[in-house]
MOPAC internal coordinates of N, CA, C and O (Angstrom, degrees):
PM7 1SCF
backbone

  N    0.0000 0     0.00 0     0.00 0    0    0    0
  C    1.4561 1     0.00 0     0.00 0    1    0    0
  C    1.5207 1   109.40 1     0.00 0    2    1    0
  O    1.2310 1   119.12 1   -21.80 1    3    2    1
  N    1.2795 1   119.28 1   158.20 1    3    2    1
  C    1.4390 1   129.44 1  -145.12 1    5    3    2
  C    1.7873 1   102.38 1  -148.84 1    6    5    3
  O    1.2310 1   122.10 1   -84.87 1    7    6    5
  N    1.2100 1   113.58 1    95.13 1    7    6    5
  C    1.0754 1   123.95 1   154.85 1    9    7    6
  C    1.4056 1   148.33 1   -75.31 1   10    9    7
  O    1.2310 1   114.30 1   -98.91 1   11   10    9
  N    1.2487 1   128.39 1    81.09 1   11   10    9
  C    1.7355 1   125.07 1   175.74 1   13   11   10
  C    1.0305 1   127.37 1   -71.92 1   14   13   11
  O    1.2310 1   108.91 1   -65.09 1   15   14   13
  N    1.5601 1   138.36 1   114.91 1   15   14   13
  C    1.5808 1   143.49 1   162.80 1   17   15   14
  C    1.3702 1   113.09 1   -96.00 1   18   17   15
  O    1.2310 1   119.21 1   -80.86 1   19   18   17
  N    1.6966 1   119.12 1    99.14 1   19   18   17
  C    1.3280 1   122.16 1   162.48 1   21   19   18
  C    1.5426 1   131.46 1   -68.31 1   22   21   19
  O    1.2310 1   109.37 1   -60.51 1   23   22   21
  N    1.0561 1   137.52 1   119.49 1   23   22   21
  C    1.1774 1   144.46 1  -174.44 1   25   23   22
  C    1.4549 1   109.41 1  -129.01 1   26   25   23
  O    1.2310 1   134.64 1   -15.46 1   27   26   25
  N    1.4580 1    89.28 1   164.54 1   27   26   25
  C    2.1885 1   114.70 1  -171.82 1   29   27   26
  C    1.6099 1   140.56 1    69.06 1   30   29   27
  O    1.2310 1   138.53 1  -153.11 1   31   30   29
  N    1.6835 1    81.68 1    26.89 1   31   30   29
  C    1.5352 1    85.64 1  -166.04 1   33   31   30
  C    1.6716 1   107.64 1   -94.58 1   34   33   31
  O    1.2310 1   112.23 1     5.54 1   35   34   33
  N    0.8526 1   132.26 1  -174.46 1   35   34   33
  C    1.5519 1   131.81 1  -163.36 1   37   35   34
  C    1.7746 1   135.00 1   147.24 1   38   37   35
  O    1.2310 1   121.28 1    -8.46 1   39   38   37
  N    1.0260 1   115.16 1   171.54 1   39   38   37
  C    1.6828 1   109.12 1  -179.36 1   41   39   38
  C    1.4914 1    96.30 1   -85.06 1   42   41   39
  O    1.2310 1   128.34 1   -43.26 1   43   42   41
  N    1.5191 1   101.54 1   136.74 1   43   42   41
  C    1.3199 1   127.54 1  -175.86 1   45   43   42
  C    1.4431 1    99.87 1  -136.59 1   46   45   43
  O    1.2310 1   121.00 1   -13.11 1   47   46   45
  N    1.5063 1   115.70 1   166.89 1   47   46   45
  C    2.0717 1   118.81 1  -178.09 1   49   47   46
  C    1.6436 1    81.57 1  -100.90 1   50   49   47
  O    1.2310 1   136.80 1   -14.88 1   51   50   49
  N    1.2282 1    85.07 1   165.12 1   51   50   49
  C    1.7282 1    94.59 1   166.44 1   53   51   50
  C    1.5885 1   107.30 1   -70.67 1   54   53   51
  O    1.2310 1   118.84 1   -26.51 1   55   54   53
  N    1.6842 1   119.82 1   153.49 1   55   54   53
  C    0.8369 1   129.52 1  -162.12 1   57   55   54
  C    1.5265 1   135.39 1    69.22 1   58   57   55
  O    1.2310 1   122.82 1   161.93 1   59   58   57
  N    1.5208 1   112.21 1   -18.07 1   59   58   57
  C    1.2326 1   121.46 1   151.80 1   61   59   58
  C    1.4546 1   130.39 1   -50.06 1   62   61   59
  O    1.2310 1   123.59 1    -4.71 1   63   62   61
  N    1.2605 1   110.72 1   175.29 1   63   62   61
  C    1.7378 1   118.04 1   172.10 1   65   63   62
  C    1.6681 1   123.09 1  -123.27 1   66   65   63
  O    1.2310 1   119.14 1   -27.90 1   67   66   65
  N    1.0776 1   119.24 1   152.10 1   67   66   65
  C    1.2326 1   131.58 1   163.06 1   69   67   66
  C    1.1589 1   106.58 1  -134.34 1   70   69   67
  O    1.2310 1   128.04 1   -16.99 1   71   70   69
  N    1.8145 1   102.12 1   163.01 1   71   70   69
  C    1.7527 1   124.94 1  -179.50 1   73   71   70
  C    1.4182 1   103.92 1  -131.13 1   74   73   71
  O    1.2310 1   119.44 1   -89.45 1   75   74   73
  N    1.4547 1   118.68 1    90.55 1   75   74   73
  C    1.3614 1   112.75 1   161.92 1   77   75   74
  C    1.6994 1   118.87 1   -75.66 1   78   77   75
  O    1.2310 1   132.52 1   -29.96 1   79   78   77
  N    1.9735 1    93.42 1   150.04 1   79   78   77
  C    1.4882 1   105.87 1   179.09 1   81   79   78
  C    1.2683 1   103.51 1   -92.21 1   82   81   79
  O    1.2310 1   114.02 1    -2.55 1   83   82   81
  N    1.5019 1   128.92 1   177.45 1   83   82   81
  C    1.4306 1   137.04 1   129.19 1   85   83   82
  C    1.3591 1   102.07 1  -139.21 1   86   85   83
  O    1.2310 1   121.41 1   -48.99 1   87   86   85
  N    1.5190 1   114.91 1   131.01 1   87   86   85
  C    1.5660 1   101.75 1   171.04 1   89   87   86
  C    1.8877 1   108.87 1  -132.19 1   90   89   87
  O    1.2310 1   132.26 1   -53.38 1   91   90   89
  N    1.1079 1    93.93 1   126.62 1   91   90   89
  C    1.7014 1   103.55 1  -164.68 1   93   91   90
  C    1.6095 1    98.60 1   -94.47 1   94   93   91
  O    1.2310 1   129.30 1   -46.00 1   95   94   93
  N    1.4889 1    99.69 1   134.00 1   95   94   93
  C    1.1387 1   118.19 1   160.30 1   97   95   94
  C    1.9715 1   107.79 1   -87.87 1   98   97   95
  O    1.2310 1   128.83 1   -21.50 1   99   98   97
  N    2.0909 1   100.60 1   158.50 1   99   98   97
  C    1.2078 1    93.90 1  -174.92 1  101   99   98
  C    1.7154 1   120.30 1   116.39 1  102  101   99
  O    1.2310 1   114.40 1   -16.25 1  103  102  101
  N    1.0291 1   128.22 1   163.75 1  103  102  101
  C    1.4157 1   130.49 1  -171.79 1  105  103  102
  C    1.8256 1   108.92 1  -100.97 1  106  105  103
  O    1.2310 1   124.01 1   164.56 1  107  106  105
  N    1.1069 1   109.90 1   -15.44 1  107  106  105
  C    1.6504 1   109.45 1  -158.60 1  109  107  106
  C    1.7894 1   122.08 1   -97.81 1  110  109  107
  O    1.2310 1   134.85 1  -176.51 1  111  110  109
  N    2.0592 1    88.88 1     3.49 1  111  110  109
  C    1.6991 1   101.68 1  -160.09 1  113  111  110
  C    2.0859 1    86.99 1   -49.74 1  114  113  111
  O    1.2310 1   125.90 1   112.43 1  115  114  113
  N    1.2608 1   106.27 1   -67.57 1  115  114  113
  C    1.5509 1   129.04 1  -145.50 1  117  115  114
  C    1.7731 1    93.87 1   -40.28 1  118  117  115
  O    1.2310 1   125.18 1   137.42 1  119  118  117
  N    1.3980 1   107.65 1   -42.58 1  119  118  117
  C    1.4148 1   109.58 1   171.22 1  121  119  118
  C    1.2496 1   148.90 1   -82.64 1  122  121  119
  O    1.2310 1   130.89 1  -179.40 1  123  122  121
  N    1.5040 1    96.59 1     0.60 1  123  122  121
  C    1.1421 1   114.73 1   179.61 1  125  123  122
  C    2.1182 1   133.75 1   -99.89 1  126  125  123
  O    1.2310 1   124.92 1   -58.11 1  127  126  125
  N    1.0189 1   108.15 1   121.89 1  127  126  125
  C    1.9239 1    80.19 1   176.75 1  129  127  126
  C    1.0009 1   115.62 1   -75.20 1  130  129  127
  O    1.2310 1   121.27 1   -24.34 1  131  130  129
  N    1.4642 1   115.17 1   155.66 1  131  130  129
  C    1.5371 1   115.56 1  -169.72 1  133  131  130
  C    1.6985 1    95.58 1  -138.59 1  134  133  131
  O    1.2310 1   125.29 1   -22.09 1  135  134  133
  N    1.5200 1   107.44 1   157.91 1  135  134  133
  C    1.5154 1   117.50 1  -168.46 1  137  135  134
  C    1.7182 1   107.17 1  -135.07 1  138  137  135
  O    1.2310 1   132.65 1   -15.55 1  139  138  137
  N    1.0756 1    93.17 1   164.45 1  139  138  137
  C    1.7330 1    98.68 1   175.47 1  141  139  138
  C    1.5134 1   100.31 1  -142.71 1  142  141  139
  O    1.2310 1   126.24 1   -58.58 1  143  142  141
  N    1.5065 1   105.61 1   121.42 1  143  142  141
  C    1.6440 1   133.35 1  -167.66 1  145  143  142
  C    1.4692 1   104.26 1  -108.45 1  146  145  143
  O    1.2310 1   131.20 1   -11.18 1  147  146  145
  N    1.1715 1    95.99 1   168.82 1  147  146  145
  C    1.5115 1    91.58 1   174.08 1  149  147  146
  C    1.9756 1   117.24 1  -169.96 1  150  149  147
  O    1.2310 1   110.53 1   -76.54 1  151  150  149
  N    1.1365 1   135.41 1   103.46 1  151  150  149
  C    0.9764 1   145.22 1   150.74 1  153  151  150
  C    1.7581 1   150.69 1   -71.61 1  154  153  151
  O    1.2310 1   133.35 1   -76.46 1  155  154  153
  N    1.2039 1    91.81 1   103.54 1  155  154  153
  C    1.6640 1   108.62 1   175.40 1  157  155  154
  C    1.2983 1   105.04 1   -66.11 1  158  157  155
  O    1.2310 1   124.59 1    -9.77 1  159  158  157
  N    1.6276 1   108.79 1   170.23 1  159  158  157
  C    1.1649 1   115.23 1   170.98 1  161  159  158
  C    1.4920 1   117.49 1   -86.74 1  162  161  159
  O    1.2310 1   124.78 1   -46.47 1  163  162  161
  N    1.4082 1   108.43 1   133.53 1  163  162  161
  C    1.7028 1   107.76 1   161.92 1  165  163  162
  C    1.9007 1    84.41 1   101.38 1  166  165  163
  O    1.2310 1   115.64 1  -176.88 1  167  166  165
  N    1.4700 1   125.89 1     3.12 1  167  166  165
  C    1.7782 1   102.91 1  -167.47 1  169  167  166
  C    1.7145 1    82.39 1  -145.24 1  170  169  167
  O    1.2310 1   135.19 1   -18.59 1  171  170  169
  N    1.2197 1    88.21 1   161.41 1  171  170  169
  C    1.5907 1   113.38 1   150.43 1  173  171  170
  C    1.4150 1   133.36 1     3.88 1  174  173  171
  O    1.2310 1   103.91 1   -41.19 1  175  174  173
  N    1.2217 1   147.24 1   138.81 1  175  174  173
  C    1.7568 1   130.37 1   125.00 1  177  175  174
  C    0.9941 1   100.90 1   -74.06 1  178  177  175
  O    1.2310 1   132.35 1   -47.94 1  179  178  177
  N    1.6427 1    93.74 1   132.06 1  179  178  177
  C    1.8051 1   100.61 1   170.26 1  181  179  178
  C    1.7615 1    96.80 1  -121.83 1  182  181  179
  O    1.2310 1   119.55 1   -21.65 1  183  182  181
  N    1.1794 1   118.46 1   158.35 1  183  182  181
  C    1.5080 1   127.97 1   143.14 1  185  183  182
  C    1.5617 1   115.42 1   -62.23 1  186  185  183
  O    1.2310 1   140.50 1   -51.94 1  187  186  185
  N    1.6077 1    77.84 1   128.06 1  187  186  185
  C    1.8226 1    89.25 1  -176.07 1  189  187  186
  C    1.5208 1   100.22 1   -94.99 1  190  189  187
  O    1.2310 1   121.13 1   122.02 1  191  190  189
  N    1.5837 1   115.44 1   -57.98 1  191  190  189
  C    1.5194 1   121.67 1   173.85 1  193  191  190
  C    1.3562 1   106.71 1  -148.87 1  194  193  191
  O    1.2310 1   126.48 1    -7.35 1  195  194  193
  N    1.3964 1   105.14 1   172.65 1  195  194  193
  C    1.6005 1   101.76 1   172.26 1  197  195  194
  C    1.7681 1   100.54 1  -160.64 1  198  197  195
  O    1.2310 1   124.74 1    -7.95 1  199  198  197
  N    1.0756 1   108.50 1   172.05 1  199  198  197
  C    1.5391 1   110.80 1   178.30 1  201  199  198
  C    1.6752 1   101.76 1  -137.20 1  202  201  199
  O    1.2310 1   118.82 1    -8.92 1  203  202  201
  N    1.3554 1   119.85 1   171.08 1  203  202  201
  C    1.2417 1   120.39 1  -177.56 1  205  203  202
  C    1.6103 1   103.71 1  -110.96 1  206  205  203
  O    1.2310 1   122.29 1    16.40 1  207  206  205
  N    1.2887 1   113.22 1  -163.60 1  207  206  205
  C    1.9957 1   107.92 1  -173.33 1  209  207  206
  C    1.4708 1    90.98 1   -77.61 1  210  209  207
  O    1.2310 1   123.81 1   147.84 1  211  210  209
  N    1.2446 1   110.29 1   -32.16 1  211  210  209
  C    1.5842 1   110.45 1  -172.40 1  213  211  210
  C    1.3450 1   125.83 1   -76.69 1  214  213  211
  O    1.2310 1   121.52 1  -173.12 1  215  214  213
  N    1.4321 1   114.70 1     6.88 1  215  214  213
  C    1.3523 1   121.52 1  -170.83 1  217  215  214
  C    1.3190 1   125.84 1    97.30 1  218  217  215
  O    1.2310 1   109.86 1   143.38 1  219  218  217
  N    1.6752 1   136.64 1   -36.62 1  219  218  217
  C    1.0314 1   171.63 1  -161.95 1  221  219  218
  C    1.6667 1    93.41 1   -48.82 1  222  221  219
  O    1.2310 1   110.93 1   -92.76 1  223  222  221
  N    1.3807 1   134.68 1    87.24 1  223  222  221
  C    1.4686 1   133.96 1   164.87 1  225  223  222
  C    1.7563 1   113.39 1   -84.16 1  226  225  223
  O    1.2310 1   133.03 1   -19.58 1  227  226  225
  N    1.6887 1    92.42 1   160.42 1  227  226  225
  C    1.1325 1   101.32 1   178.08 1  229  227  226
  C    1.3377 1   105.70 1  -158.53 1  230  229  227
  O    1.2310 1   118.66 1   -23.76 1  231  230  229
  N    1.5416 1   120.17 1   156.24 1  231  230  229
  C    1.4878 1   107.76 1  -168.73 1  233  231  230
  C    1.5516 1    86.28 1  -150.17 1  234  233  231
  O    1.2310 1   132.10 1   -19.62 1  235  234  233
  N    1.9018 1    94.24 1   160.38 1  235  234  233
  C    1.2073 1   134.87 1   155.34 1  237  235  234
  C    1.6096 1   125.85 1   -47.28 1  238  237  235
  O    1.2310 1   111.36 1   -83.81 1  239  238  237
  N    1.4755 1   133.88 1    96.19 1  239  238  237
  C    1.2909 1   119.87 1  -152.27 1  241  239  238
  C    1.4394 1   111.84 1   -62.77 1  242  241  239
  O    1.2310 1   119.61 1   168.83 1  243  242  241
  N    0.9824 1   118.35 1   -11.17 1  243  242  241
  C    1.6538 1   127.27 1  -179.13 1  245  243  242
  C    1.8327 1   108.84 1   -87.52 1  246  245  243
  O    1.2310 1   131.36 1  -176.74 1  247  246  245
  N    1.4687 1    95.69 1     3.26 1  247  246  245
  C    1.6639 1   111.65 1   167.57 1  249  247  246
  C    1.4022 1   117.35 1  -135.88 1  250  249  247
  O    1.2310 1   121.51 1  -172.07 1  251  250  249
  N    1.1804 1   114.72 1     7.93 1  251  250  249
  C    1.3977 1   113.44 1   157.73 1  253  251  250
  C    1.1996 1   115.07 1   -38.53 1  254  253  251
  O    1.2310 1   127.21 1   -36.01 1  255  254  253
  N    1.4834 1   103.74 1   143.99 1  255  254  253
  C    1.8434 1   111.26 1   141.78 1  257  255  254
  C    2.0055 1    93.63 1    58.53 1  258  257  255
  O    1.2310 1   114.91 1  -172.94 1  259  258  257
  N    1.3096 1   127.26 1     7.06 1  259  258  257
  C    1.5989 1   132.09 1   147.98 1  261  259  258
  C    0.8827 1   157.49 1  -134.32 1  262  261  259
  O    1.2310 1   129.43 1  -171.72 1  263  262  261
  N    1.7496 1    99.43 1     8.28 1  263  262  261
  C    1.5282 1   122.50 1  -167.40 1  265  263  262
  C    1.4165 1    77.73 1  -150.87 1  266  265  263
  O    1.2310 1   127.63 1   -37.71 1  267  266  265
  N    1.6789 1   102.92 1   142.29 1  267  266  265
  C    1.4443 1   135.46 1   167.41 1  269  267  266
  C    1.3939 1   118.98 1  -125.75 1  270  269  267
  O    1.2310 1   118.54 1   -48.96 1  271  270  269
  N    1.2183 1   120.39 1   131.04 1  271  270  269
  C    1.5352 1   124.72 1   175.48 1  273  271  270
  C    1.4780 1    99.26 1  -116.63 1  274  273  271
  O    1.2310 1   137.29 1   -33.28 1  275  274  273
  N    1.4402 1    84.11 1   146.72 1  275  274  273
  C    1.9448 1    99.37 1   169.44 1  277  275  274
  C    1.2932 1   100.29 1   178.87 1  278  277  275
  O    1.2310 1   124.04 1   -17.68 1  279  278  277
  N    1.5742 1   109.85 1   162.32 1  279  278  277
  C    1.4234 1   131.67 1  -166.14 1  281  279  278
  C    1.6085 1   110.87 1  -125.29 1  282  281  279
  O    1.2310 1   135.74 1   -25.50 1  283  282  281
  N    1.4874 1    87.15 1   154.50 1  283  282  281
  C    1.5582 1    83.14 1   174.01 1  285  283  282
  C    1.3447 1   100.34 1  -137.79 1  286  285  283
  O    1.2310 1   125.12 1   -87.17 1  287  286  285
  N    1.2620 1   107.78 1    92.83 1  287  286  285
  C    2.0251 1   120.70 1   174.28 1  289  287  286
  C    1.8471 1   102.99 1   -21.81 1  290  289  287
  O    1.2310 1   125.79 1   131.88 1  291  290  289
  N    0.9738 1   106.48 1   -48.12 1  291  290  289
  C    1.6068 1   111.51 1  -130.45 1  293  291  290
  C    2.3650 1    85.23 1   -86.61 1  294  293  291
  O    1.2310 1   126.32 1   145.82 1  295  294  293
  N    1.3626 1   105.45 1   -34.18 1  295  294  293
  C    1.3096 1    90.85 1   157.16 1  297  295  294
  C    1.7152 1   140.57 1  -104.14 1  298  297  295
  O    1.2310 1   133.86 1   179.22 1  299  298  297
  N    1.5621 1    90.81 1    -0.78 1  299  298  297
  C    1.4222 1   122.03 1   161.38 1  301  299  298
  C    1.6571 1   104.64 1    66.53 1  302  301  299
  O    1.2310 1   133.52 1  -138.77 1  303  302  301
  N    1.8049 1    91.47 1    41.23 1  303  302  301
  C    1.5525 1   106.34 1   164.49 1  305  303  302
  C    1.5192 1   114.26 1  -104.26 1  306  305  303
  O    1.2310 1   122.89 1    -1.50 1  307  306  305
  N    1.1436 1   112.06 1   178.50 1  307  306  305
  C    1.6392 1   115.63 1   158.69 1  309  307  306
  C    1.4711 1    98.98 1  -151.26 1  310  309  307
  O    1.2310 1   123.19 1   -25.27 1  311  310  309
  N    1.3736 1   111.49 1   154.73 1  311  310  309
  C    1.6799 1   131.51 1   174.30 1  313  311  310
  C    1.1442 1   105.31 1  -103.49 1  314  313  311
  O    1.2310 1   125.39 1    18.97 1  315  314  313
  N    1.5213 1   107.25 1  -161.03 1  315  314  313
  C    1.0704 1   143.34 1  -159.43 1  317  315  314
  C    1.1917 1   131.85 1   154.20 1  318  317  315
  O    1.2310 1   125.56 1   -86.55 1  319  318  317
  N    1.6319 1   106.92 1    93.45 1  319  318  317
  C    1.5815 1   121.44 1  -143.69 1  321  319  318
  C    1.9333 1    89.07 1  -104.24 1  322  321  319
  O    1.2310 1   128.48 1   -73.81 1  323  322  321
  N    1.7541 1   101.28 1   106.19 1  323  322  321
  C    1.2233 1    98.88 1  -176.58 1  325  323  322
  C    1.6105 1   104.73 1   -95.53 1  326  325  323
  O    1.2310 1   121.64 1   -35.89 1  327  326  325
  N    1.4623 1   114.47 1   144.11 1  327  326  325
  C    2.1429 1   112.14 1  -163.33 1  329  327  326
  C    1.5949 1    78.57 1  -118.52 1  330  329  327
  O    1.2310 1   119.63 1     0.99 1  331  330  329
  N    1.5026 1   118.32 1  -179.01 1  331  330  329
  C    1.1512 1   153.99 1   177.86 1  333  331  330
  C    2.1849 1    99.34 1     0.20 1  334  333  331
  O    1.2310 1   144.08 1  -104.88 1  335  334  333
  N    0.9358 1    70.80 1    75.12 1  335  334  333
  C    1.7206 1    77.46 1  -178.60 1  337  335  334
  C    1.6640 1   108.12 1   -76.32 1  338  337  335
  O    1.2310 1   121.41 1   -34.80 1  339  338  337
  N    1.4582 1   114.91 1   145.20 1  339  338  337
  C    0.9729 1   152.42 1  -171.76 1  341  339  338
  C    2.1577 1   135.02 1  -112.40 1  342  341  339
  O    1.2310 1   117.93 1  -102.24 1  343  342  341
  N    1.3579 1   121.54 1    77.76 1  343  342  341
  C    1.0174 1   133.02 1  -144.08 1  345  343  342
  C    1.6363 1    84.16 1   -44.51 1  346  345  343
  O    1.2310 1   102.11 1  -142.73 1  347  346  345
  N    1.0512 1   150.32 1    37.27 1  347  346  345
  C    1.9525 1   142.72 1   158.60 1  349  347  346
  C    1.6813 1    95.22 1  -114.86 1  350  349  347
  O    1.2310 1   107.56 1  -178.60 1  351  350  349
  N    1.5491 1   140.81 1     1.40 1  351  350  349
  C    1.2344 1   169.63 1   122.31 1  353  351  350
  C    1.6653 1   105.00 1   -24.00 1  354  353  351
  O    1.2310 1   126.89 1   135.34 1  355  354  353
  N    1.0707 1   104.35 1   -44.66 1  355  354  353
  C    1.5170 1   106.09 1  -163.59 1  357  355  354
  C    1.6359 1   108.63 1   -68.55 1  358  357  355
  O    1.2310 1   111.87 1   -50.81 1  359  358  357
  N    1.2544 1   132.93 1   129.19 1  359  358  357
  C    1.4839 1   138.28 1  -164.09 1  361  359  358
  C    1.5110 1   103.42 1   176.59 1  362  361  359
  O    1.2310 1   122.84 1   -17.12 1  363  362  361
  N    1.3901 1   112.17 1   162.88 1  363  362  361
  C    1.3303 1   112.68 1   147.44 1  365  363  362
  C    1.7223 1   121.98 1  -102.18 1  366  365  363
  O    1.2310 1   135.58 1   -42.88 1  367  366  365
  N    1.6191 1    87.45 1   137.12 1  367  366  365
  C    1.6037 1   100.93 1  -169.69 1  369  367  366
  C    1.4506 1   100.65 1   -94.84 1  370  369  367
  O    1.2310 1   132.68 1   -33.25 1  371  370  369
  N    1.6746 1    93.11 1   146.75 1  371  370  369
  C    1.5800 1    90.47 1   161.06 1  373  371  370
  C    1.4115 1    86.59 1  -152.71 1  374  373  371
  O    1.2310 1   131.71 1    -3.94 1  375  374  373
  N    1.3697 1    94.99 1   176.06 1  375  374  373
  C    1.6819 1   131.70 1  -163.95 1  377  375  374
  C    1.6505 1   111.45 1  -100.00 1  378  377  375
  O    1.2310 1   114.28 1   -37.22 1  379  378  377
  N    0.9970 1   128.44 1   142.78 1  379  378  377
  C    1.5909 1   138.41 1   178.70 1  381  379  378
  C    1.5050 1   124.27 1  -141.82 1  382  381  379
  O    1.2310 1   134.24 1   -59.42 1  383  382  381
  N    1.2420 1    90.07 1   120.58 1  383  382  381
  C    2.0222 1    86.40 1  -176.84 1  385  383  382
  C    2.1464 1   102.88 1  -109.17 1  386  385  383
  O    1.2310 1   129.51 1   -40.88 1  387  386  385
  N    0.9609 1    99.28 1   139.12 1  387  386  385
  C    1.6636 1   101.72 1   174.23 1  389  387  386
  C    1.6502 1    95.85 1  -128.55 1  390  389  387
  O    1.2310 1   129.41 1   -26.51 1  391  390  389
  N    1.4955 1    99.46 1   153.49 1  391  390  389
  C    1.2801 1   113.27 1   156.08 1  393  391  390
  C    1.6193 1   102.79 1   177.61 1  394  393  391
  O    1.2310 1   126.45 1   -64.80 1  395  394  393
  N    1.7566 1   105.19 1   115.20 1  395  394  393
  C    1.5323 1   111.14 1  -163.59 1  397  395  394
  C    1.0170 1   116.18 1    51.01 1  398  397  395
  O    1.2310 1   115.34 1    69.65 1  399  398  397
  N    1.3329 1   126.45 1  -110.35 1  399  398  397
  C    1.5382 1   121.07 1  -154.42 1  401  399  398
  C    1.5992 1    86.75 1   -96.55 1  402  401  399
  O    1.2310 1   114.92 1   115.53 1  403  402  401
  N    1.1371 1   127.23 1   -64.47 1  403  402  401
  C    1.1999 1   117.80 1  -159.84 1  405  403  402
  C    1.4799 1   129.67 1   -49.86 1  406  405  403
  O    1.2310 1   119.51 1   -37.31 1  407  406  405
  N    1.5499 1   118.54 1   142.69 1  407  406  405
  C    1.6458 1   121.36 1  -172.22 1  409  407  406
  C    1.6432 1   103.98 1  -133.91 1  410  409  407
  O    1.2310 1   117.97 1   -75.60 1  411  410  409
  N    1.1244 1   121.48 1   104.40 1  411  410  409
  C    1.3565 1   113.20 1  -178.04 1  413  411  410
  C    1.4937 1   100.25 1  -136.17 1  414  413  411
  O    1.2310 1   127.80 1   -44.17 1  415  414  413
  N    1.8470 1   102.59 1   135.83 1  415  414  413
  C    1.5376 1   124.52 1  -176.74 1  417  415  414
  C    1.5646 1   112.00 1  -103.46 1  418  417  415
  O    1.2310 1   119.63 1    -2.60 1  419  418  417
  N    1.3002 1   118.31 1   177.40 1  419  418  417
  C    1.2442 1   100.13 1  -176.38 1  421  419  418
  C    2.1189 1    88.81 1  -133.02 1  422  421  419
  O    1.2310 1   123.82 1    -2.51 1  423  422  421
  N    1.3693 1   110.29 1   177.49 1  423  422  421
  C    1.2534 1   104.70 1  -176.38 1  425  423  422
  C    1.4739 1   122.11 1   -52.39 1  426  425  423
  O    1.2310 1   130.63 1   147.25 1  427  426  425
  N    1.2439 1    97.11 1   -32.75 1  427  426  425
  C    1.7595 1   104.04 1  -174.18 1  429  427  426
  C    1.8391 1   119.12 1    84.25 1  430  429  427
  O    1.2310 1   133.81 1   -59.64 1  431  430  429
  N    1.0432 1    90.91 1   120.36 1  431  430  429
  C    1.8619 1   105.06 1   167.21 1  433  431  430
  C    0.9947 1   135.97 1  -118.32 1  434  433  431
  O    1.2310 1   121.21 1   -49.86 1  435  434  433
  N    1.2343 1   115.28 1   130.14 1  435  434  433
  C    1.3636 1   136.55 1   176.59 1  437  435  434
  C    1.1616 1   128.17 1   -44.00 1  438  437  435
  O    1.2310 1   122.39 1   -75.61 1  439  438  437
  N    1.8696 1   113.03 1   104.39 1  439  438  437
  C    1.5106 1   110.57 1   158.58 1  441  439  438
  C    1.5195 1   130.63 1  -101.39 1  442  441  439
  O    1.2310 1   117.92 1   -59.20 1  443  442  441
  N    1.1122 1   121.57 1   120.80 1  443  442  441
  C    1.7801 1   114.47 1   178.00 1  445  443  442
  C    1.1427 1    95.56 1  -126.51 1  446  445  443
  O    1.2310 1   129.52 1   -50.67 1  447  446  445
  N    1.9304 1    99.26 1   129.33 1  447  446  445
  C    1.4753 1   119.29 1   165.05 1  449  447  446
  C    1.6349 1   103.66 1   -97.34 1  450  449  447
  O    1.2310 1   126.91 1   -21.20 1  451  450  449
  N    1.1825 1   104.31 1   158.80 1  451  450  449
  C    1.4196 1   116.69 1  -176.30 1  453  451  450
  C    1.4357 1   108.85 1  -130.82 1  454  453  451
  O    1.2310 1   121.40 1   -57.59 1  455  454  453
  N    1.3121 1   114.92 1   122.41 1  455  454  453
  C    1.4442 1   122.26 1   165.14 1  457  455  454
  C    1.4548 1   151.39 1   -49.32 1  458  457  455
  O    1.2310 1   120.10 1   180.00 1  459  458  457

């Protein structure tokens, strides 16, 4: 079993930054890819970014070039370094680990930018 704790989310102005956590409990983080989603009200979960065990990122074009993902095996977290934020930004994020069968989310935290 596979535990995610999201952390650092909060009211920010537009153009500000945040650093989201996820920190997984469990043996399978290092092997696993993990993603950061994110849901507004009234729409979708979408994938914001994700990286593979190997490092391998990829992003949401509406997060290009302002949001960074990366991991750190060794505390078996991952971020999510949000730059020049944008009140259409505002959602709750959460965290996702896959590997084969397994799919595990984490509670998810709240970011609101303000204009």
């Amino acid at each position: 079993q596979v535990q995610l704790v999201e952390s650092g989310g909060g009211l920010v102005q537009a153009g500000g930054s945040l650093r989201l956590s996820c920190a997984a409990s469990g043996s399978i983080f290092s092997i696993s890819a993990m993603g950061w989603y994110r849901q507004a009200p009234g729409k979708q979960r979408e994938l914001v970014a994700a990286i593979t065990s190997g490092g391998s990122t990829s992003y949401a074009d509406s997060v290009q070039g302002r949001f960074t993902i990366s991991r750190d095996n060794a505390k078996n977290t991952v971020y999510l370094q949000m730059n020049s934020l944008k009140p259409e930004d505002t959602a709750v994020y959460y965290c996702n680990l896959k590997r084969g069968w397994y799919d595990f989310w984490g509670q998810g935290t709240q970011v609101t930018v303000s204009s």
